[in-house]
N, CA, C and O atoms as a Tinker XYZ file with bonds, in Angstrom:
   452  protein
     1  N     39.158000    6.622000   32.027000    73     2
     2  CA    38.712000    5.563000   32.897000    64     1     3
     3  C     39.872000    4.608000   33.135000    63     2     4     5
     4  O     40.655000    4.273000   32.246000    81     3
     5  N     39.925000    4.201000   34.374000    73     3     6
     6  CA    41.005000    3.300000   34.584000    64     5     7
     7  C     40.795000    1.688000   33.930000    63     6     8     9
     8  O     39.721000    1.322000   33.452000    81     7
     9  N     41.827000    0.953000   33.993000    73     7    10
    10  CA    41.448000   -0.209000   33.284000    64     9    11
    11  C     40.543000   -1.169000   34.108000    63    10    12    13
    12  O     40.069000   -2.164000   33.560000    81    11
    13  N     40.258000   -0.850000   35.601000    73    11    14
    14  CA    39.663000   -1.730000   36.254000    64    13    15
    15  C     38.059000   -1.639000   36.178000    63    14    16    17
    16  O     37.281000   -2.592000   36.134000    81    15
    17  N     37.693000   -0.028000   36.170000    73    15    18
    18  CA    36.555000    0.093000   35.858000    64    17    19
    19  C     35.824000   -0.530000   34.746000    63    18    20    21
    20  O     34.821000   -1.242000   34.787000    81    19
    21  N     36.896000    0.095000   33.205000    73    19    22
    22  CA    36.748000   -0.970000   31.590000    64    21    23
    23  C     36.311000   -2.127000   31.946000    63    22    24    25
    24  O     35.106000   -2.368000   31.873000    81    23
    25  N     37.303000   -3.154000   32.444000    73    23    26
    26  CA    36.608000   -4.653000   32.722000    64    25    27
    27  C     36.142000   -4.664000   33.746000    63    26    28    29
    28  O     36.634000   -5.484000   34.521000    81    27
    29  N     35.213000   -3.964000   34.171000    73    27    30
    30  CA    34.135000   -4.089000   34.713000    64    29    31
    31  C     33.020000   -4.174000   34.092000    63    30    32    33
    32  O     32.174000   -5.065000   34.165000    81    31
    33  N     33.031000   -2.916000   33.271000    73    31    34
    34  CA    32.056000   -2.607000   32.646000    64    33    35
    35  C     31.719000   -3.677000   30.945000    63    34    36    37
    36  O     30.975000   -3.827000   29.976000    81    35
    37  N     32.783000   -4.081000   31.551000    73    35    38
    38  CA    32.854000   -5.407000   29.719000    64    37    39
    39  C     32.564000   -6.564000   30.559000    63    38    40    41
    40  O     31.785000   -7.336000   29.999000    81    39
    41  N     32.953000   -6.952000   31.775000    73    39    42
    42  CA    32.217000   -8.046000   32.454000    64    41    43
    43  C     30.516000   -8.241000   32.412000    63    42    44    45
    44  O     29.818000   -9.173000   32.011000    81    43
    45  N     30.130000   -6.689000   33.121000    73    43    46
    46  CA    28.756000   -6.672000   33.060000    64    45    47
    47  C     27.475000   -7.118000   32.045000    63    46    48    49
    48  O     26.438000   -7.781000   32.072000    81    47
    49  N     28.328000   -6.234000   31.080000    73    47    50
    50  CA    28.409000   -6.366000   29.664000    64    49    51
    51  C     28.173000   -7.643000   28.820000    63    50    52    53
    52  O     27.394000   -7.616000   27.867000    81    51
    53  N     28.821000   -8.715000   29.159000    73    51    54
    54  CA    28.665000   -9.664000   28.384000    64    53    55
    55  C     27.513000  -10.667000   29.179000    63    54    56    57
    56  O     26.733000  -11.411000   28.585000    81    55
    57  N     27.614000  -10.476000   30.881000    73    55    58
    58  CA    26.815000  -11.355000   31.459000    64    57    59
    59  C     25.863000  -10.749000   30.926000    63    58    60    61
    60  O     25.270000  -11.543000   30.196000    81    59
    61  N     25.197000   -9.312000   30.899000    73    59    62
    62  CA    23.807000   -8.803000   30.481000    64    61    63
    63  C     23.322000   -9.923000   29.760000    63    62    64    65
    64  O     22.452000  -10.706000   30.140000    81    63
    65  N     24.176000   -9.949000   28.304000    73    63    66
    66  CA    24.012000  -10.517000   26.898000    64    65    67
    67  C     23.918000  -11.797000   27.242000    63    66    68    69
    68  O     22.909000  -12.223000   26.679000    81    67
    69  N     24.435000  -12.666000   27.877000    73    67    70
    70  CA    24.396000  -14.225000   28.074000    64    69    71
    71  C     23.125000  -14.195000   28.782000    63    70    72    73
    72  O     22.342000  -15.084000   28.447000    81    71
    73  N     22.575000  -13.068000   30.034000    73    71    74
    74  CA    21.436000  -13.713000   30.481000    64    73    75
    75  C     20.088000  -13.521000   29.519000    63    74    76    77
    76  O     18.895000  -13.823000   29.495000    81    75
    77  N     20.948000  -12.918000   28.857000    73    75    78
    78  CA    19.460000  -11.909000   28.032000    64    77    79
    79  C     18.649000  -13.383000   26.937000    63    78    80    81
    80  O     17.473000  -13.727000   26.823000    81    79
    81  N     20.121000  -14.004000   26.213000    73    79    82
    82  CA    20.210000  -15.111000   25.340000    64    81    83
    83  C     20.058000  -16.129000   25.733000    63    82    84    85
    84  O     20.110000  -17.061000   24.931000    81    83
    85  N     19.759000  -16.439000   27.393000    73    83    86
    86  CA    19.383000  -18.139000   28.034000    64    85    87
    87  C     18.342000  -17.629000   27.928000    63    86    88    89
    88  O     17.693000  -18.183000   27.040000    81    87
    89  N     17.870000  -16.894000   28.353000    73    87    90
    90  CA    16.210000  -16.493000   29.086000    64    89    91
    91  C     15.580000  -16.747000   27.429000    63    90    92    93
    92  O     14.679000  -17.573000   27.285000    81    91
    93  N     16.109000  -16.000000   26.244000    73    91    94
    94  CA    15.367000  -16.170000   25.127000    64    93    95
    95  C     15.207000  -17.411000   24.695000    63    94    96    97
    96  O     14.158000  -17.914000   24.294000    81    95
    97  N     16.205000  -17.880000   24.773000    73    95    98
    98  CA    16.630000  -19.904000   24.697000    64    97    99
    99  C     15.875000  -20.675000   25.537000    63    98   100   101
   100  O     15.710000  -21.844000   25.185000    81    99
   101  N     15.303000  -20.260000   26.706000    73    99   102
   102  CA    14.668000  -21.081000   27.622000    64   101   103
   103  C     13.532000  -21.123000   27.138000    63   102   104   105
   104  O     13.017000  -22.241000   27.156000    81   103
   105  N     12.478000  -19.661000   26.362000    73   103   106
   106  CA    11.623000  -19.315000   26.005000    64   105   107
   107  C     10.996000  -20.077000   24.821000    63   106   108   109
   108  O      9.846000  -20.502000   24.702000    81   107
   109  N     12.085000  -20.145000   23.945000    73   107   110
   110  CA    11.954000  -21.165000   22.596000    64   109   111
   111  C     11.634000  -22.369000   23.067000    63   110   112   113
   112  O     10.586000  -22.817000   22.603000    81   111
   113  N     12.306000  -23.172000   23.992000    73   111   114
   114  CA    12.542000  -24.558000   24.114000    64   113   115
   115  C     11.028000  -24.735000   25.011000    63   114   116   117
   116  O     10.536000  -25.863000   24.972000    81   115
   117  N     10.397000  -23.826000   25.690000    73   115   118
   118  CA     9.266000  -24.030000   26.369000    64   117   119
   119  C      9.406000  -23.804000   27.935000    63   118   120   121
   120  O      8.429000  -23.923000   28.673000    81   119
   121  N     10.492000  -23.517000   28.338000    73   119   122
   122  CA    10.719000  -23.614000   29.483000    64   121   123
   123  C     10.911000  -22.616000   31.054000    63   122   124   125
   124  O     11.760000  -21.726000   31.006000    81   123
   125  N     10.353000  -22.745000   31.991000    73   123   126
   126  CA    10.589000  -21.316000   32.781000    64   125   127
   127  C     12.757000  -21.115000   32.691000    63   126   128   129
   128  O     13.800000  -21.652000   32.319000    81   127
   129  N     12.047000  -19.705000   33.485000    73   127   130
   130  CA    13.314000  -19.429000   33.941000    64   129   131
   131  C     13.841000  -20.189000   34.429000    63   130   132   133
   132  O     13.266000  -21.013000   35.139000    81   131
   133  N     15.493000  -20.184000   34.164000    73   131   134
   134  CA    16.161000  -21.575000   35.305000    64   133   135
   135  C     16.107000  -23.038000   34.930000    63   134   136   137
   136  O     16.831000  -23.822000   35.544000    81   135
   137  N     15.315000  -23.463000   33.981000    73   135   138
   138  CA    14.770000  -24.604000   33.865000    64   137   139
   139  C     15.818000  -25.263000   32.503000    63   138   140   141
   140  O     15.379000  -26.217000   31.862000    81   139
   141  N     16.612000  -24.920000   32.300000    73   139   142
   142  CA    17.038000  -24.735000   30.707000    64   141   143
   143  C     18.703000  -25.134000   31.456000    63   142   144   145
   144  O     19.235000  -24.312000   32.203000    81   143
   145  N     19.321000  -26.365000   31.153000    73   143   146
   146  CA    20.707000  -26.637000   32.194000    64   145   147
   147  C     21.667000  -25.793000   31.477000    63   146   148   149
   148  O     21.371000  -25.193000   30.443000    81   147
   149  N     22.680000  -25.756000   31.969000    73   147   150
   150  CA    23.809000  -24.981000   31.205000    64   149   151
   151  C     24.489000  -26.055000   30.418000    63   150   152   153
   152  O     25.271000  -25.651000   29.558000    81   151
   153  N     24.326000  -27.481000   30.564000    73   151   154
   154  CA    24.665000  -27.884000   29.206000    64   153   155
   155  C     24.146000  -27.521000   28.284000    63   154   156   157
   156  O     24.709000  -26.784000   27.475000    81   155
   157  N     22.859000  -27.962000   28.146000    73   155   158
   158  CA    21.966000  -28.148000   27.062000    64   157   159
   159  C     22.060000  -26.376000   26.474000    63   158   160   161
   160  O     21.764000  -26.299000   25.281000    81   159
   161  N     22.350000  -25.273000   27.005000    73   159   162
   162  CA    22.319000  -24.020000   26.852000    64   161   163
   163  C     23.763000  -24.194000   26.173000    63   162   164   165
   164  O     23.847000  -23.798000   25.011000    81   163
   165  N     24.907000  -24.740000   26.768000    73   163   166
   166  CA    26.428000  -24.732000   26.132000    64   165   167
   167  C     26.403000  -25.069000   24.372000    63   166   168   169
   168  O     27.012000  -24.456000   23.495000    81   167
   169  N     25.293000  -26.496000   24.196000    73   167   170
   170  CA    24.847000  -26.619000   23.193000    64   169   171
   171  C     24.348000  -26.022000   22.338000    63   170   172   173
   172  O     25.020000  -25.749000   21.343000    81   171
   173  N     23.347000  -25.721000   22.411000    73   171   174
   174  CA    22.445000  -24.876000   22.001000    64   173   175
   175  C     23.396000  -23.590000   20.876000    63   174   176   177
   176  O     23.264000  -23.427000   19.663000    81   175
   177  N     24.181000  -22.967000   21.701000    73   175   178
   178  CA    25.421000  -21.984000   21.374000    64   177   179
   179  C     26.180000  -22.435000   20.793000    63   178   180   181
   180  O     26.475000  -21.650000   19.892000    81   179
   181  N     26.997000  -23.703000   20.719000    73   179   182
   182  CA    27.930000  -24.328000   19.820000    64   181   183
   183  C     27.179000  -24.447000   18.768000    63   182   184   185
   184  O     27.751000  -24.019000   17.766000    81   183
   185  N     26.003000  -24.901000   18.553000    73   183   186
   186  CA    25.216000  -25.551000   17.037000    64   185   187
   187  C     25.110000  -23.885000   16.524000    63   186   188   189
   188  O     25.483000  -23.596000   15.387000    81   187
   189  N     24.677000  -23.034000   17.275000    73   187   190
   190  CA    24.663000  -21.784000   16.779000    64   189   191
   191  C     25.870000  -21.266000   15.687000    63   190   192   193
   192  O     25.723000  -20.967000   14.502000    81   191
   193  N     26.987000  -21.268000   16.426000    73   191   194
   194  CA    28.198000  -21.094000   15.918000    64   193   195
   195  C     28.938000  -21.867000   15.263000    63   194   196   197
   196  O     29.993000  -21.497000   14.746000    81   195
   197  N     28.461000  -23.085000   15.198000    73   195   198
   198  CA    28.936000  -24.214000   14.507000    64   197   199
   199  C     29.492000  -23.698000   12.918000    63   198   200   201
   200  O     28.568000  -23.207000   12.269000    81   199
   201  N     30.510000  -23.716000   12.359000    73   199   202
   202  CA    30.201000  -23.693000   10.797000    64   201   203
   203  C     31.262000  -24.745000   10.130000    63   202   204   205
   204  O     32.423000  -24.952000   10.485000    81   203
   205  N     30.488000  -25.383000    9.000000    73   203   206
   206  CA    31.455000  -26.091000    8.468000    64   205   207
   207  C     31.359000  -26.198000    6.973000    63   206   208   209
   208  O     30.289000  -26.364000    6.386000    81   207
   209  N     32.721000  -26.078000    6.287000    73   207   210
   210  CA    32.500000  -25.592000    4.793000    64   209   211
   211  C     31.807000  -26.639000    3.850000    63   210   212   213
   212  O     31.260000  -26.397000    2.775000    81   211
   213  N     31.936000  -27.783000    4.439000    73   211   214
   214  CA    30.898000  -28.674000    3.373000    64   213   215
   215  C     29.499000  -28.044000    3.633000    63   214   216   217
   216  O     29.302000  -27.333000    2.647000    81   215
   217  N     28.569000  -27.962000    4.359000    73   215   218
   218  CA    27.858000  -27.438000    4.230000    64   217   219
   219  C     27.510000  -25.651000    3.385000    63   218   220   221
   220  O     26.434000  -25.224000    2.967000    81   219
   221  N     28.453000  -25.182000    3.387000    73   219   222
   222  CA    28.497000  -23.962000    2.599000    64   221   223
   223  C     28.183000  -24.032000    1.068000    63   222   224   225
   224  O     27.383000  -23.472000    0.318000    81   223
   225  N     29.278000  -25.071000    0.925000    73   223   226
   226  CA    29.644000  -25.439000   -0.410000    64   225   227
   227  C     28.357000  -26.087000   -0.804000    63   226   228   229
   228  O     28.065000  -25.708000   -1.939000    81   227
   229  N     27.513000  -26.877000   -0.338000    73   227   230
   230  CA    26.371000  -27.272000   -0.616000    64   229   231
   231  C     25.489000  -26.403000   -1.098000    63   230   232   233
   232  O     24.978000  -26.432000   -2.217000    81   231
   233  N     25.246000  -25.335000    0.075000    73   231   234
   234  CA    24.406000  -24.737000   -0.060000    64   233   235
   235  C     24.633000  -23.566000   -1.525000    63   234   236   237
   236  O     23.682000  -22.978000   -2.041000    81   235
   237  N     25.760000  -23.457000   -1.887000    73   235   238
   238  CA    26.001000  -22.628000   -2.936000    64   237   239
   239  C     25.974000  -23.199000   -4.204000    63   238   240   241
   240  O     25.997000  -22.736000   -5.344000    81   239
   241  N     25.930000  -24.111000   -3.819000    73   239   242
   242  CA    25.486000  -25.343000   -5.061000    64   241   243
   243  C     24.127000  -25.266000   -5.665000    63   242   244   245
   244  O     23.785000  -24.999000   -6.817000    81   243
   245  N     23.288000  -25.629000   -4.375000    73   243   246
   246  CA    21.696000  -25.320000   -4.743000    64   245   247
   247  C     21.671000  -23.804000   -5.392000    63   246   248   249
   248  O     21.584000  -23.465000   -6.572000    81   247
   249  N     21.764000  -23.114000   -4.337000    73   247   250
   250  CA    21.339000  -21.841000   -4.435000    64   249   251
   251  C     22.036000  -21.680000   -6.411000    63   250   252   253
   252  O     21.341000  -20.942000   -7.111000    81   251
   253  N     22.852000  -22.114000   -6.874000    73   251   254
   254  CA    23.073000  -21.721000   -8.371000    64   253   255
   255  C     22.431000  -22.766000   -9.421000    63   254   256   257
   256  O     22.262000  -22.593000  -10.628000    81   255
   257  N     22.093000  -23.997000   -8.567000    73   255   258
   258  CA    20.625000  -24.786000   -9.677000    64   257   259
   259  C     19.931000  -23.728000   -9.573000    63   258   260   261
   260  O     20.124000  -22.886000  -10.449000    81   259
   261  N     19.100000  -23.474000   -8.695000    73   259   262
   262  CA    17.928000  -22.596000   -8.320000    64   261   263
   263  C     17.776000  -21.549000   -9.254000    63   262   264   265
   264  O     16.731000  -21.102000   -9.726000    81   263
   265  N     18.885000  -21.230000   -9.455000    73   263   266
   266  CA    19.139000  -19.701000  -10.207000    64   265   267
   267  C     18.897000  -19.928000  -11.182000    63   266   268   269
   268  O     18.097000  -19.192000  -11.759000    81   267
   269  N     19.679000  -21.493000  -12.122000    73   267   270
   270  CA    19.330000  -21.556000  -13.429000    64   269   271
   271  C     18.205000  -21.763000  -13.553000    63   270   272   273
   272  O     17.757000  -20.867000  -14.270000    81   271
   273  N     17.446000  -22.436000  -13.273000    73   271   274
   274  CA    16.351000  -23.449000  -12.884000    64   273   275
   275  C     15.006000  -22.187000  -13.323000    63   274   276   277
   276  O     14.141000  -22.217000  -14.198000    81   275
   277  N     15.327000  -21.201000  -12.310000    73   275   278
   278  CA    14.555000  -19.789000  -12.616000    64   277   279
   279  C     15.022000  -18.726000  -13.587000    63   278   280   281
   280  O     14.256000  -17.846000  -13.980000    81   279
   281  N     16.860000  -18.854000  -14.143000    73   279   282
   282  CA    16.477000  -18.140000  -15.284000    64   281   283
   283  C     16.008000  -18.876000  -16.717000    63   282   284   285
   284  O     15.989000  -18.195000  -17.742000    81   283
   285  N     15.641000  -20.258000  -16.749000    73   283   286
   286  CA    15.429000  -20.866000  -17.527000    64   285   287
   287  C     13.993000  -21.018000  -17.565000    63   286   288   289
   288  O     13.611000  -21.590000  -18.587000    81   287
   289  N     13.021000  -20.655000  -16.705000    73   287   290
   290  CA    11.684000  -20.397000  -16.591000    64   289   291
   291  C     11.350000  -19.171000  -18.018000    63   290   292   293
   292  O     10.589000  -19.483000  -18.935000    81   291
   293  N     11.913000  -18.094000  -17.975000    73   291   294
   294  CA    11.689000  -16.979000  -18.654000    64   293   295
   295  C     11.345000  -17.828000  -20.647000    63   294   296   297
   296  O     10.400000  -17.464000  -21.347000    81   295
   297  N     12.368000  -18.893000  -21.080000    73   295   298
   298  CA    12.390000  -18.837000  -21.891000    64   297   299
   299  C     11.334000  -20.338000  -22.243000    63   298   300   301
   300  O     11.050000  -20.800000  -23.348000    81   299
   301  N     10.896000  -20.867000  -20.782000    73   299   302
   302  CA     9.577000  -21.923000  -21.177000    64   301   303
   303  C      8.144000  -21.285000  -21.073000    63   302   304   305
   304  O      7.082000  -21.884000  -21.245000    81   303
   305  N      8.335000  -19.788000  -20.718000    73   303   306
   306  CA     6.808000  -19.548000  -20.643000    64   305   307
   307  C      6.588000  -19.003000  -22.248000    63   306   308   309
   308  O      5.641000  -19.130000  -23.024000    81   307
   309  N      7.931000  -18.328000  -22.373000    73   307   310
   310  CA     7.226000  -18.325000  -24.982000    64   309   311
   311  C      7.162000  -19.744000  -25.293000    63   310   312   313
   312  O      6.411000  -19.890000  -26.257000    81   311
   313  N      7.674000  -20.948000  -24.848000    73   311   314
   314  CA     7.275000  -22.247000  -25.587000    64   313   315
   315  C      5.779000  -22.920000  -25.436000    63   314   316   317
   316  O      4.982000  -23.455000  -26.207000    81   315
   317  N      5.839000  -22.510000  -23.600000    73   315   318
   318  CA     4.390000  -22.718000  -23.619000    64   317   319
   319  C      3.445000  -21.909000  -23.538000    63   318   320   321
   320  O      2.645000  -22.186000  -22.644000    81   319
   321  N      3.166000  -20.783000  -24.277000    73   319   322
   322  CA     2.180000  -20.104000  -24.453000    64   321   323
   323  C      2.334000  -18.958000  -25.503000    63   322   324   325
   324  O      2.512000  -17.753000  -25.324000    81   323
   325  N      2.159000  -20.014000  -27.172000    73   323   326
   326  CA     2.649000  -19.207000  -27.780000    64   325   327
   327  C      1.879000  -17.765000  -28.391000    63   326   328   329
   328  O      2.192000  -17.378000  -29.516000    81   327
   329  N      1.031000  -17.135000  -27.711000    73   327   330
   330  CA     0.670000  -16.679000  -27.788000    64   329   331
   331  C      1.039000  -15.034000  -27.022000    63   330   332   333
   332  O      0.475000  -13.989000  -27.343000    81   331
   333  N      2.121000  -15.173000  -25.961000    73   331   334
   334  CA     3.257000  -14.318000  -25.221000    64   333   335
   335  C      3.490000  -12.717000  -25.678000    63   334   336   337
   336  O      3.466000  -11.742000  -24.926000    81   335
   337  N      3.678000  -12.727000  -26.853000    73   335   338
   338  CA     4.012000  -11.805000  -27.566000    64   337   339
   339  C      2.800000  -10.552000  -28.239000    63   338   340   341
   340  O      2.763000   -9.332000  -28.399000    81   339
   341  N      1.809000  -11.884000  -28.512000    73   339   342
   342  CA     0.154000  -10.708000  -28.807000    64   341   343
   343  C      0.038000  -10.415000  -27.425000    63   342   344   345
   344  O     -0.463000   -9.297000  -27.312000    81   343
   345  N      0.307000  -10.981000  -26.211000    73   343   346
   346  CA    -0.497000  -10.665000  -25.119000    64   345   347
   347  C      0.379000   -9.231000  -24.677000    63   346   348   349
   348  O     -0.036000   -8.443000  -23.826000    81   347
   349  N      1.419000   -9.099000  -25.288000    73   347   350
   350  CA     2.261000   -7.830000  -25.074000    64   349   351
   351  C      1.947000   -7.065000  -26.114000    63   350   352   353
   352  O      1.942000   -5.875000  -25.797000    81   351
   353  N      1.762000   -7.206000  -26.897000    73   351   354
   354  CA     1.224000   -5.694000  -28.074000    64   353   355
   355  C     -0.441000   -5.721000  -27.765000    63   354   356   357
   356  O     -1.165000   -4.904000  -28.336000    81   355
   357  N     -0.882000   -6.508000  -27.018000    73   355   358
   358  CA    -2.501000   -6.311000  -26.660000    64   357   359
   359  C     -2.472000   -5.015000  -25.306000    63   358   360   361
   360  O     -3.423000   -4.249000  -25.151000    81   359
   361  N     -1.246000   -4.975000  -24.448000    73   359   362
   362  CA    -1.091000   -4.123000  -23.538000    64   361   363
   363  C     -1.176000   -3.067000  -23.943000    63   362   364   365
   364  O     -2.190000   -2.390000  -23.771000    81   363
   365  N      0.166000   -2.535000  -24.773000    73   363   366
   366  CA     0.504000   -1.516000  -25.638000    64   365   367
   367  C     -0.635000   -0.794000  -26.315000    63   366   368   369
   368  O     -0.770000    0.429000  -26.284000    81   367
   369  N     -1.404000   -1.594000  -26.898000    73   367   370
   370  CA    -2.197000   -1.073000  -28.129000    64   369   371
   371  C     -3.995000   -0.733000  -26.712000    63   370   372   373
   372  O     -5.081000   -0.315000  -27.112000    81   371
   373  N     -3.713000   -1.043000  -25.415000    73   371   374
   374  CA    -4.823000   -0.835000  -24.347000    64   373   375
   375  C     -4.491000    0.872000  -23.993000    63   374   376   377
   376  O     -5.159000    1.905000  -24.033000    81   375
   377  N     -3.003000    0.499000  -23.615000    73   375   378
   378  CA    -2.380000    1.941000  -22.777000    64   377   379
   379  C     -2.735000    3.243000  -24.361000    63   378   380   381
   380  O     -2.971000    4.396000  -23.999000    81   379
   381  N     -2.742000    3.082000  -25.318000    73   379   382
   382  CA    -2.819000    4.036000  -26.423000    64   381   383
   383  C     -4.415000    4.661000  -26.344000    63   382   384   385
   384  O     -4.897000    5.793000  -26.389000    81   383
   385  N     -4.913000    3.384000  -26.211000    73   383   386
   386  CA    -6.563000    4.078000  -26.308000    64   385   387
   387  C     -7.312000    4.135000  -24.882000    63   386   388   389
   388  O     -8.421000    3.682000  -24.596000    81   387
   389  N     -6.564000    4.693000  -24.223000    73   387   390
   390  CA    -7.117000    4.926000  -22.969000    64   389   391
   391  C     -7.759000    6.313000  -22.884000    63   390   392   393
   392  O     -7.435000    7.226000  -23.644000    81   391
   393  N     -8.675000    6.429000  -21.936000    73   391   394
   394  CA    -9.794000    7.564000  -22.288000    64   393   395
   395  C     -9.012000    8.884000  -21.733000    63   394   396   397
   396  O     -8.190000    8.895000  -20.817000    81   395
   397  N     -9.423000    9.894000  -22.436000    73   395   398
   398  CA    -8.746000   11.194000  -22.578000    64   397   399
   399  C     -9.102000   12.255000  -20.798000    63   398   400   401
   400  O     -8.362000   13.038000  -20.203000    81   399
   401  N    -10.302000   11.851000  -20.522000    73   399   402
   402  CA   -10.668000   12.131000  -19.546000    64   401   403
   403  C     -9.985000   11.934000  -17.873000    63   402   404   405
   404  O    -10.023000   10.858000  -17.276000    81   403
   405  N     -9.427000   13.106000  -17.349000    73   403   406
   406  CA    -9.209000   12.354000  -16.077000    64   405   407
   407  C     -9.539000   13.520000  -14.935000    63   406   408   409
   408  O     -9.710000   14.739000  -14.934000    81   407
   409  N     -9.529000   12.635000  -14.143000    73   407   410
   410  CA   -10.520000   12.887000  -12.796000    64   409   411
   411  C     -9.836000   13.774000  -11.510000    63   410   412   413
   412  O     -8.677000   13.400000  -11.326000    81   411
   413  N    -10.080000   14.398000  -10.969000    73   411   414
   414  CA    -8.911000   14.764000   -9.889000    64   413   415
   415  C     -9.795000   14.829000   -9.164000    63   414   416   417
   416  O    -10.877000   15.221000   -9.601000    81   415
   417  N     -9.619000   14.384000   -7.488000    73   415   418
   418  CA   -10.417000   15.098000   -6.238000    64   417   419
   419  C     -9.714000   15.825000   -5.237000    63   418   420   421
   420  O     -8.825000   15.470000   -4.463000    81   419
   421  N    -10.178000   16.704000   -5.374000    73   419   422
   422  CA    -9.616000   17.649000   -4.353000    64   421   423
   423  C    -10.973000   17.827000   -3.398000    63   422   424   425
   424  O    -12.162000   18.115000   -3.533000    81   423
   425  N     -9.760000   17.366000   -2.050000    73   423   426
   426  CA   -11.490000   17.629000   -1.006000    64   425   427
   427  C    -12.452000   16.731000   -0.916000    63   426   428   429
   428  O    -12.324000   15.548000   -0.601000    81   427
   429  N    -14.272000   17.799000   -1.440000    73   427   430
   430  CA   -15.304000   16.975000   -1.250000    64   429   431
   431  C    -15.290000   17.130000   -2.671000    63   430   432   433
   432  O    -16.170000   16.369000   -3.072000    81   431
   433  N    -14.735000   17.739000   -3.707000    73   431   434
   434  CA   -15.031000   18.215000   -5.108000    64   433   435
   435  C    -14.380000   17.404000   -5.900000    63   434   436   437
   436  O    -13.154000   17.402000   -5.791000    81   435
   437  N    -15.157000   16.313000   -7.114000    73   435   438
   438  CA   -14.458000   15.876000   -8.265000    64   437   439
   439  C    -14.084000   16.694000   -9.802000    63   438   440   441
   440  O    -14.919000   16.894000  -10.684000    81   439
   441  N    -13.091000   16.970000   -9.843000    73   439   442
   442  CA   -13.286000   17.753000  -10.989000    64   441   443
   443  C    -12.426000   17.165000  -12.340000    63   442   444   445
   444  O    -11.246000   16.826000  -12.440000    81   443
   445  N    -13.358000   17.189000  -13.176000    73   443   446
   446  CA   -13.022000   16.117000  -14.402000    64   445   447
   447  C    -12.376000   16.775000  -15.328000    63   446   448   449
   448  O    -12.750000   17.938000  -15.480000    81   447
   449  N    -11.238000   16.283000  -16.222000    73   447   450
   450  CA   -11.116000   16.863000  -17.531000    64   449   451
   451  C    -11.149000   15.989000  -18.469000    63   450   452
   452  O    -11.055000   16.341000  -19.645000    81   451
């Protein structure tokens, strides 16, 4: 393909995508087609793309309270409920005496052993 056709086809290409992304943008904001200015659309796209590392850094901040916060849950539910540990050999000692019998259906037919 020659190079004129290429940027053609990368022109087309990106308008597709820009009209595809006002029309969805117009949709959010409440608005018909057309109705949505190309500032407020210019906007819209900058806040999109916006990034700035204080905010990152924030957010990686929380996100590793959070973490402790929840792996430190694990070791307040044995303080408060000291009872944690029977409620786990009460499982164990259920799954052992479970009935010998089991059921299969095949079809319209139950057939037990």
């Amino acid at each position: 393909m020659s190079i004129r056709k290429t940027l053609g086809i990368l022109v087309f290409s990106i308008q597709a995508v820009v009209a595809v992304d006002y029309n969805m943008q117009s949709q959010k904001a409440g608005l018909g087609p057309g109705e949505l200015s190309m500032k407020d659309y210019a906007a819209i796209v900058q806040k999109r793309y916006e990034t700035k590392p204080a905010d990152r850094i924030a957010t990686a901040g929380q996100r590793d309270r959070l973490w402790q916060q929840a792996a430190g849950l694990g070791s307040a539910i044995d303080a408060r409920f000291p009872g944690a540990a029977d409620v786990a050999d009460a499982d164990v000692a259920a799954q052992e005496q479970a009935p010998a019998s089991v059921c299969i259906r095949r079809g319209t037919t139950l057939d037990c052993q």
